[in-house]
N, CA, C and O atoms as a printed pandas DataFrame, in Angstrom:
     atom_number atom_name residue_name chain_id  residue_number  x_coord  y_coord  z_coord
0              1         N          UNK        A               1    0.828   -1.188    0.000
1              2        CA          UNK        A               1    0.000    0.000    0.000
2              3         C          UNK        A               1    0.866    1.243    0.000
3              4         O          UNK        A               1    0.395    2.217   -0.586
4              5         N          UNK        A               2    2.061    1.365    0.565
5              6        CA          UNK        A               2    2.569    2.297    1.268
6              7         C          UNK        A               2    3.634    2.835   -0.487
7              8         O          UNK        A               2    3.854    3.928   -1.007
8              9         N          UNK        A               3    4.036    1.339   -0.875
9             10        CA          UNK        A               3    4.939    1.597   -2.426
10            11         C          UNK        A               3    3.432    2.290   -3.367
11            12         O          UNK        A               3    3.436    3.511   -3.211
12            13         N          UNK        A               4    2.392    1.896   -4.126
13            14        CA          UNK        A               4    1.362    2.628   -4.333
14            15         C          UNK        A               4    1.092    3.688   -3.900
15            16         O          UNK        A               4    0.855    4.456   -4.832
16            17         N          UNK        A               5    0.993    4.184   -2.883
17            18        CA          UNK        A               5    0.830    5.665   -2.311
18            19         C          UNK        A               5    2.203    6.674   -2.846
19            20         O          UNK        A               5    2.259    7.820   -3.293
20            21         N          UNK        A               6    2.976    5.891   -2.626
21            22        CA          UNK        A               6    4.322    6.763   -3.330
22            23         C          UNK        A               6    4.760    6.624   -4.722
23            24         O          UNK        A               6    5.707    7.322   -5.081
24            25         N          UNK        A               7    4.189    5.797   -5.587
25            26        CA          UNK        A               7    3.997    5.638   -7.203
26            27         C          UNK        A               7    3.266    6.614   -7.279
27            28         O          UNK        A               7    3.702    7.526   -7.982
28            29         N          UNK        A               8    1.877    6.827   -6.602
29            30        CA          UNK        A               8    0.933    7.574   -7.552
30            31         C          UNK        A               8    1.220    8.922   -7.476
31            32         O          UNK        A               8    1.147    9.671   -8.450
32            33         N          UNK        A               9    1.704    9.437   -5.821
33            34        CA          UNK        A               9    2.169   10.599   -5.811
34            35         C          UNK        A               9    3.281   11.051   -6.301
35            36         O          UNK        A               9    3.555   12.241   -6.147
36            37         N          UNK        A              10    4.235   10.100   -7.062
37            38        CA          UNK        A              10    5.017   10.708   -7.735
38            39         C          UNK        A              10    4.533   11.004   -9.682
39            40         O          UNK        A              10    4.882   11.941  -10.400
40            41         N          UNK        A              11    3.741    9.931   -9.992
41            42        CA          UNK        A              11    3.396   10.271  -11.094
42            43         C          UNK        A              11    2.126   11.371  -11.226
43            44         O          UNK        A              11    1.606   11.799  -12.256
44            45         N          UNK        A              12    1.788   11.701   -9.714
45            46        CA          UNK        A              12    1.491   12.694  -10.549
46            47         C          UNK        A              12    1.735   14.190  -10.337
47            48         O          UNK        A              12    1.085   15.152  -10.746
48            49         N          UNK        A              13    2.963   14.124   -9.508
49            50        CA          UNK        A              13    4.057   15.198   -9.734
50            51         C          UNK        A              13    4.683   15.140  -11.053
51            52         O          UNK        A              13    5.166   16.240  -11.322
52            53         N          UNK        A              14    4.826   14.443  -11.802
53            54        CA          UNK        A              14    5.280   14.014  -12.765
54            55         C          UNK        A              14    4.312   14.812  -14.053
55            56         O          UNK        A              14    4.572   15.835  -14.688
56            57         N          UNK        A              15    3.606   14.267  -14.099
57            58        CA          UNK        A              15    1.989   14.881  -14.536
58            59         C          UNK        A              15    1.968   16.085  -14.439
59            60         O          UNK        A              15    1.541   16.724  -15.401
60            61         N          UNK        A              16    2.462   16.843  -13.141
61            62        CA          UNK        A              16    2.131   18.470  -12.864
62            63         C          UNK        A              16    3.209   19.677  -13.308
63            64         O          UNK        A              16    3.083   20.902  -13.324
64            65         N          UNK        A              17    4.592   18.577  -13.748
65            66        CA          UNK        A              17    5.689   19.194  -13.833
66            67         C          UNK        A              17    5.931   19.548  -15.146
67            68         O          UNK        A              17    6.591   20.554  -15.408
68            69         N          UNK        A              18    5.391   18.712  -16.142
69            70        CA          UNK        A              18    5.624   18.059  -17.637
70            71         C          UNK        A              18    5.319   19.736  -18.232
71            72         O          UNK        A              18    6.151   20.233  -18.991
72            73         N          UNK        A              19    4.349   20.355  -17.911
73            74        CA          UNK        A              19    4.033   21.563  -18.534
74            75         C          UNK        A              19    4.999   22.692  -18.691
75            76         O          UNK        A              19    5.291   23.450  -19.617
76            77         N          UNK        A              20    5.514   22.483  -17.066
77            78        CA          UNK        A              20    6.465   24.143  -16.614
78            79         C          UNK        A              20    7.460   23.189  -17.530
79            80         O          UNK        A              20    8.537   23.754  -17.344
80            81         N          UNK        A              21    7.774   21.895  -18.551
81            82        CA          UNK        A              21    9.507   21.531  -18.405
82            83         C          UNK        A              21    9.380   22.019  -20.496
83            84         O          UNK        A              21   10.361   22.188  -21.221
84            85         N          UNK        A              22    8.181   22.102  -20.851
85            86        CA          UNK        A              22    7.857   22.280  -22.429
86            87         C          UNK        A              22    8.562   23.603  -22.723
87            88         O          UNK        A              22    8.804   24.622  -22.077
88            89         N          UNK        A              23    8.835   23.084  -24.203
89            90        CA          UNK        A              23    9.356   24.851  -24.611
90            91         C          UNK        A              23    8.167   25.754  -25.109
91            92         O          UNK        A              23    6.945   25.609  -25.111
92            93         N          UNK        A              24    9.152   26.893  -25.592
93            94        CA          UNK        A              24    7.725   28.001  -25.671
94            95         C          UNK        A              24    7.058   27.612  -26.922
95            96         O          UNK        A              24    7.624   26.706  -27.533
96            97         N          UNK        A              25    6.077   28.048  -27.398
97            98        CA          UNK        A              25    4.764   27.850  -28.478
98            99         C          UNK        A              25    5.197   28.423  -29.643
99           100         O          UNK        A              25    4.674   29.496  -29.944
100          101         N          UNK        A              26    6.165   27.888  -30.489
101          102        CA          UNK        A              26    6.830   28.607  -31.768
102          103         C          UNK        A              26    5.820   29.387  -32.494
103          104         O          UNK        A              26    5.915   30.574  -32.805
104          105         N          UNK        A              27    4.781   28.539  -32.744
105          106        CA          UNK        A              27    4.035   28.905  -33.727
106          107         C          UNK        A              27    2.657   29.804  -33.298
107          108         O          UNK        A              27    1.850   30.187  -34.145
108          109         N          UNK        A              28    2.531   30.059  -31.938
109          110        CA          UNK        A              28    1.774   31.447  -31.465
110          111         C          UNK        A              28    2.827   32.585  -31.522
111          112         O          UNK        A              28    2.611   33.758  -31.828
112          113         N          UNK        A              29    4.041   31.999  -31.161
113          114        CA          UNK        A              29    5.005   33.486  -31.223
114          115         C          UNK        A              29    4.784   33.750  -32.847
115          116         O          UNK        A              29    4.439   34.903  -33.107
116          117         N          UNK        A              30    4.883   33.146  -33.610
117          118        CA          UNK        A              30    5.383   33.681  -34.767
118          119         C          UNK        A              30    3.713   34.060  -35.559
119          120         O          UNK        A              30    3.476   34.799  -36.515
120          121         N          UNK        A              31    3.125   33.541  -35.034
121          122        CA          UNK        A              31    1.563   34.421  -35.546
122          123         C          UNK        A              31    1.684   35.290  -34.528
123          124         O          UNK        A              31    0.794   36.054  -34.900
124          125         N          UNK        A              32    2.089   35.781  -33.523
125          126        CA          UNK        A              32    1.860   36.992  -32.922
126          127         C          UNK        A              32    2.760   38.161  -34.005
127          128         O          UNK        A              32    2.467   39.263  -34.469
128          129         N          UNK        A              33    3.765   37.418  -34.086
129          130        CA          UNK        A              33    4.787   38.451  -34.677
130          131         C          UNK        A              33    4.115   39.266  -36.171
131          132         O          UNK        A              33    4.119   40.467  -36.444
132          133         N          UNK        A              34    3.541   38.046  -36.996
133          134        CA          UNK        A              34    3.058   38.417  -38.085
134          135         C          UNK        A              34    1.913   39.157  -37.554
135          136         O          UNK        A              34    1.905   40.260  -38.101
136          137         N          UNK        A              35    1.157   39.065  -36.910
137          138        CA          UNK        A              35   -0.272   40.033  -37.168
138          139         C          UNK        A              35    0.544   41.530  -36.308
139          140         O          UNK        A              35   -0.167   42.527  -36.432
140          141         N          UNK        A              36    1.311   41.683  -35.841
141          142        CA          UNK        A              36    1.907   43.078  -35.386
142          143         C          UNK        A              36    2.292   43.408  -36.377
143          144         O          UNK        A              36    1.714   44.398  -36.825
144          145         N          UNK        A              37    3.533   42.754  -37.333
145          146        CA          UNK        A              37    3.944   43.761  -38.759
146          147         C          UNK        A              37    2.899   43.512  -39.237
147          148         O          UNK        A              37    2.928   44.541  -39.912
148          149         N          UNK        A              38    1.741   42.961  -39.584
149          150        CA          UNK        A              38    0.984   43.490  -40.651
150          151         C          UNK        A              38    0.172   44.701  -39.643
151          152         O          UNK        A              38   -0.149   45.706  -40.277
152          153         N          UNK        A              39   -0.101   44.708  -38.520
153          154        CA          UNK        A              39   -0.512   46.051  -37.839
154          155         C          UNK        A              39    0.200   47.389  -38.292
155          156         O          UNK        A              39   -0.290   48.467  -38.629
156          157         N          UNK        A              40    1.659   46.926  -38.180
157          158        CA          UNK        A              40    2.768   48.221  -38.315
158          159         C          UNK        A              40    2.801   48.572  -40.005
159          160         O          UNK        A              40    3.509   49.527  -40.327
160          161         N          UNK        A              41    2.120   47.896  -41.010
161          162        CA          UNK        A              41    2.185   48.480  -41.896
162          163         C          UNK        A              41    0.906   49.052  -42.403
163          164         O          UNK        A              41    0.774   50.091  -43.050
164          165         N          UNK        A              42    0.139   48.359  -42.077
165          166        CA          UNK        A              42   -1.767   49.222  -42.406
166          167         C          UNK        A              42   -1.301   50.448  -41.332
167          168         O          UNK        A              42   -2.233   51.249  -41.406
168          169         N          UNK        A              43   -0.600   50.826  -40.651
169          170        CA          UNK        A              43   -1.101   51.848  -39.975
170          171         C          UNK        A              43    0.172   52.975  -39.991
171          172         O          UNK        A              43    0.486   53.829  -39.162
172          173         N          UNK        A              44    0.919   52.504  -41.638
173          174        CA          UNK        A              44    2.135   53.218  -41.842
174          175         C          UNK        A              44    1.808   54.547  -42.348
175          176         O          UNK        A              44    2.772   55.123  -42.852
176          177         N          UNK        A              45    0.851   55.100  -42.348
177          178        CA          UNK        A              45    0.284   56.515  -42.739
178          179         C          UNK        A              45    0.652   57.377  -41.533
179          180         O          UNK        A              45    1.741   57.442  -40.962
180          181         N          UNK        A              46   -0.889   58.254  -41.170
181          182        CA          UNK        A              46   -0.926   59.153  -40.357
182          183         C          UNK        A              46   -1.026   58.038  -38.982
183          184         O          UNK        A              46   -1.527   56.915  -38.924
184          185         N          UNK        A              47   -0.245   58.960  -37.809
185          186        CA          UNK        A              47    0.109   58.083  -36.040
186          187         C          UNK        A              47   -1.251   58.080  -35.573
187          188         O          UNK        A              47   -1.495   57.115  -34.849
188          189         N          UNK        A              48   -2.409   59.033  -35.810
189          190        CA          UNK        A              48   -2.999   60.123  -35.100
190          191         C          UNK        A              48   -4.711   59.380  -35.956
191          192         O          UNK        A              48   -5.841   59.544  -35.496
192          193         N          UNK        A              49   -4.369   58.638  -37.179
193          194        CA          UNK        A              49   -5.669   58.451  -37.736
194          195         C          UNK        A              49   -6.745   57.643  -37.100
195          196         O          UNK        A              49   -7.949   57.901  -37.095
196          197         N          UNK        A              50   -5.864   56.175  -36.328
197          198        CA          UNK        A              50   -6.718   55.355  -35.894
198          199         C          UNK        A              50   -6.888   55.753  -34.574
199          200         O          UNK        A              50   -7.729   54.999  -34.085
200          201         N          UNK        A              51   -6.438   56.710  -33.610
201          202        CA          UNK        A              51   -6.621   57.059  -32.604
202          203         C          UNK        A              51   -8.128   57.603  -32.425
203          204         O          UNK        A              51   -8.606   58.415  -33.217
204          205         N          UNK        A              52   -8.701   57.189  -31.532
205          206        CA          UNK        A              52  -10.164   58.208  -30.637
206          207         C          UNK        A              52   -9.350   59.833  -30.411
207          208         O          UNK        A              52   -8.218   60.204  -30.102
208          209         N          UNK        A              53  -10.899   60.618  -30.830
209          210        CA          UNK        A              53  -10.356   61.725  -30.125
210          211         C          UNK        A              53  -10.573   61.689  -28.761
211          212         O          UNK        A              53  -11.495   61.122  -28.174
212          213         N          UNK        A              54   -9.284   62.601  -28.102
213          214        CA          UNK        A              54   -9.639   62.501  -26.574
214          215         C          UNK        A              54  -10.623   63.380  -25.823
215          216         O          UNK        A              54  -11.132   63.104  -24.737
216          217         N          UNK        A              55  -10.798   64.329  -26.449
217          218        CA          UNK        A              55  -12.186   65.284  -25.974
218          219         C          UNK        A              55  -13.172   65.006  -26.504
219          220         O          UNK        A              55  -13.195   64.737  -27.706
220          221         N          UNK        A              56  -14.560   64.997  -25.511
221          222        CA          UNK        A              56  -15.726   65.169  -26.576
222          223         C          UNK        A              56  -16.549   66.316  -26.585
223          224         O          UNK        A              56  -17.702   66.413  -27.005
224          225         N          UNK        A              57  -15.820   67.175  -26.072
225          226        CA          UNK        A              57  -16.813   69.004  -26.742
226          227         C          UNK        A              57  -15.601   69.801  -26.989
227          228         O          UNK        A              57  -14.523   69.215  -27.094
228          229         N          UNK        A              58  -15.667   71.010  -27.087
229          230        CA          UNK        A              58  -14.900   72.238  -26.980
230          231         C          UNK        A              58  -13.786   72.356  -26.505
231          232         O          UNK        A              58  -13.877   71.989  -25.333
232          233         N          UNK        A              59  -12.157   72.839  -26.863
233          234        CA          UNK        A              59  -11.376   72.896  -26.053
234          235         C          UNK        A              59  -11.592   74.308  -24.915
235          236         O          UNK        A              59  -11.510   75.499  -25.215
236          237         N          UNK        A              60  -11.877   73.722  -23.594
237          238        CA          UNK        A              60  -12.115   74.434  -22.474
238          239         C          UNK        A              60  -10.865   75.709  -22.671
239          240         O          UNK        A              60   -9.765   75.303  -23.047
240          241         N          UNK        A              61  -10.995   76.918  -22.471
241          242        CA          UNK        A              61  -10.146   77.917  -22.407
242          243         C          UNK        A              61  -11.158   79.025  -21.273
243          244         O          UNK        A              61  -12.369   79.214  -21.161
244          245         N          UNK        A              62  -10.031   79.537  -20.625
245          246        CA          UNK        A              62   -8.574   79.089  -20.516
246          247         C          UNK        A              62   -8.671   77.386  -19.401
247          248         O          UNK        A              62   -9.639   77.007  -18.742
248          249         N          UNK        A              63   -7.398   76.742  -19.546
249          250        CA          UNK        A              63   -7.464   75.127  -19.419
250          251         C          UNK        A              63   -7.748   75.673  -17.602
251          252         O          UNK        A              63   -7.645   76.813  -17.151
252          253         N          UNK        A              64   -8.139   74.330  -16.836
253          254        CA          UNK        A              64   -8.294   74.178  -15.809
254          255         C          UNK        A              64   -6.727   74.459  -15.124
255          256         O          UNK        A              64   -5.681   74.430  -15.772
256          257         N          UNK        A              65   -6.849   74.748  -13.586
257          258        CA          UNK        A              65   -5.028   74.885  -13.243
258          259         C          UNK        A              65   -4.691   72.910  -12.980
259          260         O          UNK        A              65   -5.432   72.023  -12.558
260          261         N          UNK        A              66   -3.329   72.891  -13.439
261          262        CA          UNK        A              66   -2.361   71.533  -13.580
262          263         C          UNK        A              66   -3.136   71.008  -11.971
263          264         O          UNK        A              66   -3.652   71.792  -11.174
264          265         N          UNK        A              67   -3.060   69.860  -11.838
265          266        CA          UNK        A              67   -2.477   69.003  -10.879
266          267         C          UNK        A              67   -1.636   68.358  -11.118
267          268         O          UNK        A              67   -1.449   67.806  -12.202
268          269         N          UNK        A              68   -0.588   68.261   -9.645
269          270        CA          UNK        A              68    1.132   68.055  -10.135
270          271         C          UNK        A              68    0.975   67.098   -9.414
271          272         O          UNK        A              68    0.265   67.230   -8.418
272          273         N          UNK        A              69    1.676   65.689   -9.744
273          274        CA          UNK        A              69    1.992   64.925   -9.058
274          275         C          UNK        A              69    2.516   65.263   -7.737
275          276         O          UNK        A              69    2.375   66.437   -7.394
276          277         N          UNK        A              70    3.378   64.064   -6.537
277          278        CA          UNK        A              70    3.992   64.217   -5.523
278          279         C          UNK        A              70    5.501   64.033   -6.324
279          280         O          UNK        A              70    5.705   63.102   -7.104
280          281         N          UNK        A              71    6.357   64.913   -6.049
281          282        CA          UNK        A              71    7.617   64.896   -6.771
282          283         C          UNK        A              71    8.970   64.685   -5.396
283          284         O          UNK        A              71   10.166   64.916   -5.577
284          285         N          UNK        A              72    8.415   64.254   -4.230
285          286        CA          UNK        A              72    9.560   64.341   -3.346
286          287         C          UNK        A              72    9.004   63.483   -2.417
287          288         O          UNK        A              72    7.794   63.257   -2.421
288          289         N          UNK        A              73   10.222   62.674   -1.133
289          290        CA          UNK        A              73    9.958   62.055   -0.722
290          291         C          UNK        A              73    9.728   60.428   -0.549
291          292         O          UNK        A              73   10.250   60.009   -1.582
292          293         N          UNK        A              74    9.359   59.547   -0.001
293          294        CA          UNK        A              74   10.138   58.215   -0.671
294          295         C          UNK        A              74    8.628   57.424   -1.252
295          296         O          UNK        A              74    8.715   56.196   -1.272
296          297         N          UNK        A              75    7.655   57.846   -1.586
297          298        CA          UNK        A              75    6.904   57.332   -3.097
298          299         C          UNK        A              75    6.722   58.223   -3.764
299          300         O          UNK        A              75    5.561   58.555   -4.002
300          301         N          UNK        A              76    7.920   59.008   -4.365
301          302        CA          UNK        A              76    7.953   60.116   -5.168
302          303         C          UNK        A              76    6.708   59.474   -6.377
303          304         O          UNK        A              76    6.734   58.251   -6.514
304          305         N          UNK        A              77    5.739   60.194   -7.158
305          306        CA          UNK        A              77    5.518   59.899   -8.390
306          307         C          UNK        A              77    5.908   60.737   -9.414
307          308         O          UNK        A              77    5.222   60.685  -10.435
308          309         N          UNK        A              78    6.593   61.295   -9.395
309          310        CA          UNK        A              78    7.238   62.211  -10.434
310          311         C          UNK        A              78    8.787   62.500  -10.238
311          312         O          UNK        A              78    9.344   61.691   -9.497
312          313         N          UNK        A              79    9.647   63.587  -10.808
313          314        CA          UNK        A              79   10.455   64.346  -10.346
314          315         C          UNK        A              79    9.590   65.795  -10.238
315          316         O          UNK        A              79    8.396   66.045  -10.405
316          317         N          UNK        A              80   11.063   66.853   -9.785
317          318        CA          UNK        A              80   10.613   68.124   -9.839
318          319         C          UNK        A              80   10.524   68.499  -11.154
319          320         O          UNK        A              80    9.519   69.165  -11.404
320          321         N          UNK        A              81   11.355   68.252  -12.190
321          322        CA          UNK        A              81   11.496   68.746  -13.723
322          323         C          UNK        A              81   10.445   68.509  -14.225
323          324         O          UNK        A              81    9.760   69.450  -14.627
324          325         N          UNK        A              82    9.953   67.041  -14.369
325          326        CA          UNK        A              82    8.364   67.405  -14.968
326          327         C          UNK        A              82    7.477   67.832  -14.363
327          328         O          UNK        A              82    6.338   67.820  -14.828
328          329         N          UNK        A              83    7.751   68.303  -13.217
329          330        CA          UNK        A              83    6.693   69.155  -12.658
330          331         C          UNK        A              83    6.659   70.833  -13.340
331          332         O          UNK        A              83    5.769   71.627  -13.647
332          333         N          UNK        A              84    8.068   70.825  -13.362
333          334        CA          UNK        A              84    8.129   72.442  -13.781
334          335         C          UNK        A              84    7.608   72.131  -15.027
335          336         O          UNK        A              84    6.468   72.590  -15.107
336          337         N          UNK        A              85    8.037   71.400  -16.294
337          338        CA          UNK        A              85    7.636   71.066  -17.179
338          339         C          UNK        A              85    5.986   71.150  -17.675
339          340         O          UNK        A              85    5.480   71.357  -18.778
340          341         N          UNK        A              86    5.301   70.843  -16.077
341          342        CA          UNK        A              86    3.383   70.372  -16.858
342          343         C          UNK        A              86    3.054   71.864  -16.862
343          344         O          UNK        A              86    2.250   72.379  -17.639
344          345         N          UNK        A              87    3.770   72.529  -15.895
345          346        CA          UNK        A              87    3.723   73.902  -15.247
346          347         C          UNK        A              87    3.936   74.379  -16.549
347          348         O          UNK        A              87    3.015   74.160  -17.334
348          349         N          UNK        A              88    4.761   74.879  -16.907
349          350        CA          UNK        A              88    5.336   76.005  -18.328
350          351         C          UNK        A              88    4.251   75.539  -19.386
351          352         O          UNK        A              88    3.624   76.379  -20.031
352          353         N          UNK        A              89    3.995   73.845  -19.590
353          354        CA          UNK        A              89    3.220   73.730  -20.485
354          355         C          UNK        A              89    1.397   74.415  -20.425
355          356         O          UNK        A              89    0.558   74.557  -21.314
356          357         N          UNK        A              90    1.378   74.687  -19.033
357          358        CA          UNK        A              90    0.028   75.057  -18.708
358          359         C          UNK        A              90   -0.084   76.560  -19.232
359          360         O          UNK        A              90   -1.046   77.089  -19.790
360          361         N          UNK        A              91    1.209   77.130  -18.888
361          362        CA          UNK        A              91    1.057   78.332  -18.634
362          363         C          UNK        A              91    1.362   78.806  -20.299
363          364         O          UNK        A              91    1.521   80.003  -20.540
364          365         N          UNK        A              92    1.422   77.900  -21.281
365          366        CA          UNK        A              92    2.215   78.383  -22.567
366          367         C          UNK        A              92    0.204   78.012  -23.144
367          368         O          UNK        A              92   -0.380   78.705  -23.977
368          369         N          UNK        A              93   -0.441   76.769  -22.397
369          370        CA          UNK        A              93   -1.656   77.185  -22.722
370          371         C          UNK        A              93   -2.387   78.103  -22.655
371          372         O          UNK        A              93   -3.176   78.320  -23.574
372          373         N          UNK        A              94   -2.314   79.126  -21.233
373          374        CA          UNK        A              94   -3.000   80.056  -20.819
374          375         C          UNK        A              94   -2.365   81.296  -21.892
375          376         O          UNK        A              94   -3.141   82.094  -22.417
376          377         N          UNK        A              95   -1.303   81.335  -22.072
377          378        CA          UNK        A              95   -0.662   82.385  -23.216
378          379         C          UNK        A              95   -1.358   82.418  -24.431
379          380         O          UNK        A              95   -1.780   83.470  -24.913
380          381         N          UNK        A              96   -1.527   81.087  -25.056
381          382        CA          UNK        A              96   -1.996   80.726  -26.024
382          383         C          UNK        A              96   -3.769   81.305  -26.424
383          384         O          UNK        A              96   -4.326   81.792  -27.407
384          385         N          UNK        A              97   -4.168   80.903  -25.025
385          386        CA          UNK        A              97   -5.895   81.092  -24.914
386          387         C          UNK        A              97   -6.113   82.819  -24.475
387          388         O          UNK        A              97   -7.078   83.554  -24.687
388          389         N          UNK        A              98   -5.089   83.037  -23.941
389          390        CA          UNK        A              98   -5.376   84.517  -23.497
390          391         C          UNK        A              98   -4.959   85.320  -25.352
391          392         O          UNK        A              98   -5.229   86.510  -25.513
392          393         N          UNK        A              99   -4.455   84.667  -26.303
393          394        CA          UNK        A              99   -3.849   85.853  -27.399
394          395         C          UNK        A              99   -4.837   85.208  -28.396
395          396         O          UNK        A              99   -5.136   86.017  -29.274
396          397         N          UNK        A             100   -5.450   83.983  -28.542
397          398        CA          UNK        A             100   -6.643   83.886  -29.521
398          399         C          UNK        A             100   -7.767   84.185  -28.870
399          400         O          UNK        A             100   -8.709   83.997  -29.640
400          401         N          UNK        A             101   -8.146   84.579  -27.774
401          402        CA          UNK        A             101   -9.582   84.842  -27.386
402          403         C          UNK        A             101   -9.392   86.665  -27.182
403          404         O          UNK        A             101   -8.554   87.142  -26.417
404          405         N          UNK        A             102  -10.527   87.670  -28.192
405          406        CA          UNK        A             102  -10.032   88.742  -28.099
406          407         C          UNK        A             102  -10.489   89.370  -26.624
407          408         O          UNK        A             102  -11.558   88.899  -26.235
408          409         N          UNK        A             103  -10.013   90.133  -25.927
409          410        CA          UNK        A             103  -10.581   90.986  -25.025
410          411         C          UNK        A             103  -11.370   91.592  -25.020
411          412         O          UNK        A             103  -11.297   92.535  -25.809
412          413         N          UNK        A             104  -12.782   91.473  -24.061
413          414        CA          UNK        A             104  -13.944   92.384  -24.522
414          415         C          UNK        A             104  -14.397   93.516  -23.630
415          416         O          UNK        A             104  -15.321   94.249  -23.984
């Protein structure tokens, strides 16, 4: 009984192992590969065509003020540079919206 108990539990460690010991799936890699270049070439035009637009009304002017990430400290999510960075970019919006919208 005791040799049986240790046959079966080894075959079917045996059984459980066989999967992790296979190599990788040639032939999903290589249909993955092909349907990406044929992706990368239908979409060798414009970057911007198959994209959604990201707004769906009006561009808001002047833009809302930035929220900046946490840039310091030990779960930084940013640095300081792209902080200054979202900053100048906000403020090159507000430039922007303040010289096409006329003064009334």
């Amino acid at each position: 009984m005791k040799k049986l108990l240790i046959t079966l539990i080894g075959a079917l460690t045996l059984g459980a192992t066989l999967p992790a010991l296979a190599g990788p799936d040639w032939q999903a890699i290589e249909h993955a590969r092909k349907a990406k270049q044929v992706a990368q070439d239908a979409r060798h035009g414009d970057v911007y065509e198959a994209m959604a637009p990201t707004g769906t009304g009006p561009v808001k002017c002047p833009p809302d003020a930035p929220v900046l990430q946490l840039d310091h400290g030990p779960r930084a999510q940013t640095t300081p540079y792209l902080n200054q960075r979202h900053k100048d970019r906000h403020d090159a919006q507000v430039k922007a919206c303040s010289t096409a919208t006329p003064d009334k």
